[in-house]
Each structure stands twice: as structure tokens, then as C-alpha cells.
N, C-alpha and C positions, 0 to 999 in steps of 0.2 A: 569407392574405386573410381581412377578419372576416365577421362576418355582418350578415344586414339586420336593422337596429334599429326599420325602422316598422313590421314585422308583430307581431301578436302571436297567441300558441300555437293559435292556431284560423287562422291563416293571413289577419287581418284588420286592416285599416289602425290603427295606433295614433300617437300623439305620445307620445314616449319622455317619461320621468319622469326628470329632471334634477336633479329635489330636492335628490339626497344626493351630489352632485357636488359638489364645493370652486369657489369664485370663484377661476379666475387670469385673468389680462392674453393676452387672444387678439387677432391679426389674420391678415387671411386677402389676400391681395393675386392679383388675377386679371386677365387681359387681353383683347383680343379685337381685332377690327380690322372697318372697314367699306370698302367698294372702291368706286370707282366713274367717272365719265370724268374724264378730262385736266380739262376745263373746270368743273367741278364743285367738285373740289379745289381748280383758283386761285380760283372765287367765297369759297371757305370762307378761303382762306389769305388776299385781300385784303380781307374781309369786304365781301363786292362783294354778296352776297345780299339783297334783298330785306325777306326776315323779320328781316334783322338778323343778328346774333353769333352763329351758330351753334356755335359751342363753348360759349361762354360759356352758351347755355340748356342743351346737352347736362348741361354738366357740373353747372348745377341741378338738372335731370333725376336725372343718375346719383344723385346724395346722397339725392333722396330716392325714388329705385328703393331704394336698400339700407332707408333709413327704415321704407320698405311692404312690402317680403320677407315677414313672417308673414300677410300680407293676401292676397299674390299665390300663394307655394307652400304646402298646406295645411298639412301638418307641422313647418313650421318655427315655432319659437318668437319669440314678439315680444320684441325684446333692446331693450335699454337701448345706444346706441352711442355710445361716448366720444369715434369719429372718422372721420369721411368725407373721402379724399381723391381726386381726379379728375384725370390728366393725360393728353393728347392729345399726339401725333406724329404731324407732316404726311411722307408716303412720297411723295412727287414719281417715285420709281423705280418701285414698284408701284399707284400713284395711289389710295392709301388713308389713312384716318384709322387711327390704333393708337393704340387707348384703354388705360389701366392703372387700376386702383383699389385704394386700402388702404382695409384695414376693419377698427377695434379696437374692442374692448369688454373689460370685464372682469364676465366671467361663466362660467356655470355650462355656457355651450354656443357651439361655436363660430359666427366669421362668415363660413364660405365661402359659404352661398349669398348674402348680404347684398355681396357681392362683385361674384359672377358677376352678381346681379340687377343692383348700378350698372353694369356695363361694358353689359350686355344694355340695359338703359334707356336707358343714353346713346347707344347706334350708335342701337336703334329712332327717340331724337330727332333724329339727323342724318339719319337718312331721311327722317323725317315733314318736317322744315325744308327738301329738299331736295328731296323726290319731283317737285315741278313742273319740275324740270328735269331731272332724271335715277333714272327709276323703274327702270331697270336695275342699283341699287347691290346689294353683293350684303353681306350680315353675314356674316363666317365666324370661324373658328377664338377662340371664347371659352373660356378654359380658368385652370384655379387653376396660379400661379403658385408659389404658399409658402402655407406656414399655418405659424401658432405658437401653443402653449400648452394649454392641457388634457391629458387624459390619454395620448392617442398620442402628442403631443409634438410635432416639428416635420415637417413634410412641405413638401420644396423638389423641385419639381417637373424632372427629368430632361430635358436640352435634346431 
């Protein structure tokens, strides 16, 4: 196990120095899901909603959740993102959205939170798009999926 990289020697929040880290080709790919009633899903799945296309904003949403990451968590550095992708799976069986997102850049550090913030952004859109009909919806299980490149290497996450 490593150690935590945002303290430093006095036990106090820092932003790690990446300087002298080498540029590779990173993406970090992460998922999540949001739940909620029977009726809620078919409005989303026939685009019967009111506000309109509720995926389709989520999934503006999520691109630019990952865009604002160095805005929203304090440590994380503002990257240069070469690619934002958003896809959505309708669960009819457990009456959930299941969001996915890749995230590349080629730099100096990687994009897992740039990741997890689009999947995080886009359920919080599907709630905010949908609370007037079902403020019971619940977000769960957001987790990194795979990572690639930099110096640990690859991390493909254990079923």
C-alpha cells in the first residue's frame, strides 16, 4: 500500500509537485449508478419528461463535471483533457440509470478524479431533472473502474 501524497512533512495539506514527472497518455474510466421508481425510468427511457432529454443534459453535465474537477476537489490539478466520454444504461430489472465515463489526457498526473467527478455530476443531473417526480432516487455505488499510464501503471479494478 503507498502512502498519502497530499500531506506534507509537518502533517499539512499540500498539492503534490508533478513537475518532474514525464507526460504519458492516461485515462481513468469509472461508473456509478442512480436508482429510482419504476415510473421515473420509463419517463427518462421515453423521454416523456417535462424538462426534456434527460440524459442527453446529464451527459453535458458529466463532461463538464470532469472539465471543473480542479475547481471542485482542492488538490487536484487543472489538466488539459484530450477526452470526455459519457454513456448511460437503462436497468428496467433494478430500475436504475448506470452511468460509465472515460477520461484521457496526456499528462503529468492522472484522471481518476476527473472520472469519478463526471459519473458524480451526471447522476446529481438526473436527480436535479427529476426530483419533482421522484425525490426518493437514491446515487450509489461510484467507483474507478481501470486506470492507465503513469508511473503505477495500470489499475483494472477487481469484480
Amino acid at each position: 500500500m503507498g502512502e498519502l501524497t497530499h500531506f506534507n512533512a509537518d502533517g499539512k495539506a499540500r498539492m503534490v509537485d508533478v513537475g518532474d514527472k514525464p507526460a504519458t497518455k492516461r485515462e481513468a474510466i469509472a461508473r456509478g449508478s442512480i436508482k429510482m421508481k419504476p415510473e421515473t425510468l420509463r419517463l427518462i427511457k421515453e423521454g416523456g419528461h417535462k424538462k426534456g432529454d434527460v440524459l442527453a443534459v446529464a451527459q453535458v453535465a458529466g463532461i463538464m463535471g470532469a472539465k471543473r474537477t480542479a475547481d471542485l476537489i482542492p488538490m487536484c490539478h487543472p489538466l488539459f483533457l484530450t477526452g470526455v466520454d459519457l454513456s448511460f444504461s437503462l436497468d428496467e430489472t433494478a430500475n436504475a440509470v448506470h452511468i460509465e465515463a472515460a477520461v484521457r489526457t496526456e499528462g503529468q498526473t492522472g484522471v481518476e478524479m476527473e472520472a469519478l467527478t463526471a459519473v458524480s455530476v451526471a447522476a446529481l443531473t438526473i436527480y436535479d431533472m427529476c426530483k419533482a417526480v421522484d425525490k426518493a432516487m437514491e446515487i450509489s455505488d461510484i467507483y474507478l473502474v481501470k486506470k492507465t499510464g503513469g508511473k503505477s501503471g495500470t489499475f483494472l479494478r477487481e469484480s
